[in-house]
N, C-alpha and C positions, 0 to 999 in steps of 0.2 A: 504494500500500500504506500503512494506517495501523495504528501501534503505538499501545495504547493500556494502563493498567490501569485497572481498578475499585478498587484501594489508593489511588491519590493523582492529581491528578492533573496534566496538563503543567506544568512548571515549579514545581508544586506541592512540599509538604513527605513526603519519605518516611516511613511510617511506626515509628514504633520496633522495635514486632515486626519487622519484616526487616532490622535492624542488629544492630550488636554492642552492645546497652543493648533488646534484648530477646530473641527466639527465634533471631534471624539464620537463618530462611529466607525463599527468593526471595519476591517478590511473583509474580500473577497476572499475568499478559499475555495481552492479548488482540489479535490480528490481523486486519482485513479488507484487502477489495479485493487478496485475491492475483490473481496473474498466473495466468491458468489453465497456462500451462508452469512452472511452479515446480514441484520435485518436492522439494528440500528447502528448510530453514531454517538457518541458523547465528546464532548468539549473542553479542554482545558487550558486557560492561557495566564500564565502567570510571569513572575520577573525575581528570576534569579538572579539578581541583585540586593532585591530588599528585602531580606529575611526581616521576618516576626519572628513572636516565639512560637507560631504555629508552621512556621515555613515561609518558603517563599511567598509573598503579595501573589492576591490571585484577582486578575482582572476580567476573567467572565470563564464562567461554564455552564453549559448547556447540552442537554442528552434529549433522547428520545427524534433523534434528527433521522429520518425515514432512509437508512440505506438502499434499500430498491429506485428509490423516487430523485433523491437529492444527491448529485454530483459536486454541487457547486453552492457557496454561501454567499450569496452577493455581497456587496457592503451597505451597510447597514437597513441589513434585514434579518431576519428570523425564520427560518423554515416552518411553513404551517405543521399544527402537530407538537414542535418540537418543546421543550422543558426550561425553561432558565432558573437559572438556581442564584444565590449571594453572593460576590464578591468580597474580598478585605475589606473595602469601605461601607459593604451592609448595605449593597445597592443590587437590585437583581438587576441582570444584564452586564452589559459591555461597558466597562471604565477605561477608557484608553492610558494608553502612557503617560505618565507625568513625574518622573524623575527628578530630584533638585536639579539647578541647572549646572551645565557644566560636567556633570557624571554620566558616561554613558552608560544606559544598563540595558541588558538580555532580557529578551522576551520565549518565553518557550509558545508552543501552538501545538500543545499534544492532541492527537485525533483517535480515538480510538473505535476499533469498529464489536459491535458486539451482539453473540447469538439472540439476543431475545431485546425486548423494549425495557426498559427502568418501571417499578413501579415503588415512585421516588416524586413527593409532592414540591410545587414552587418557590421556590426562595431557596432551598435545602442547600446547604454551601459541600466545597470540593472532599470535604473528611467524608458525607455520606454520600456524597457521588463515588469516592473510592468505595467505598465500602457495596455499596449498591451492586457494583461492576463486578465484584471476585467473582472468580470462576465464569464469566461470559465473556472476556475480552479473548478474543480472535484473532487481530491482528493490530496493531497502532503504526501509527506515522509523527514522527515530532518534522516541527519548520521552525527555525529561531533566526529571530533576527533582533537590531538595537536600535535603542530611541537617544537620544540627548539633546536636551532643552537650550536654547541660545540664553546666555546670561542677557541681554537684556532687547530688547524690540525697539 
């Protein structure tokens, strides 16, 4: 399975529009090579840079994304159907980039593809999306790339 977008690309620089220093929605995502058994998708996009004491900052996840139906995540949309769960800032949905400025920090975009759908209600944050997942993940695809804020406009 390969995760990829048309916004930026592997290890490449994110673009402003999907941070916080411009629109802050998601980028596009695009996915091949699924597993012909994969019936969903789950979500995870965090920044391995900014450790909590829970882990890395986690800027959106979302599951129950229709593996048969959905190839591709447009930017900022939502696949009908699909689940969004809490971020670190206690926001369901997509929190884009916003790093102090001046530090560049990694973004992970882990995809993972899995036998069955989630039954896992809205807002639920990334501990019970892992936990949801054991034993159904399939196959996954990580894409990373880095965001850094210009000190000043």
């Amino acid at each position: 399975m390969l995760l990829t977008s048309p916004d930026f690309d592997p290890f490449g620089r994110i673009p402003d529009r999907f941070t916080c220093e411009g629109d802050d929605v998601n980028p596009t995502l695009n996915v091949t090579n699924v597993p012909k058994d994969a019936k969903s998708f789950a979500l995870i996009v965090d920044d391995t840079d900014a450790i909590t004491p829970e882990g890395p900052w986690v800027h959106w996840v979302i599951w129950n994304i229709d593996a048969e139906s959905v190839h591709s995540l447009g930017d900022n949309t939502v696949p009908p159907g699909s689940v969004q769960g809490k971020n670190t800032a206690g926001k369901i949905g997509w929190s884009g980039p916003c790093p102090p400025p001046t530090q560049p920090h990694s973004y992970r975009f882990m995809l993972f593809a899995l036998n069955d759908f989630l039954d896992l209600p809205l807002g639920s944050n990334k501990f019970q999306l892992e936990e949801a997942m054991k034993g159904k993940i399939i196959a996954q695809a990580e894409l990373i790339a880095s965001y850094s804020r210009p000190t000043s406009r």
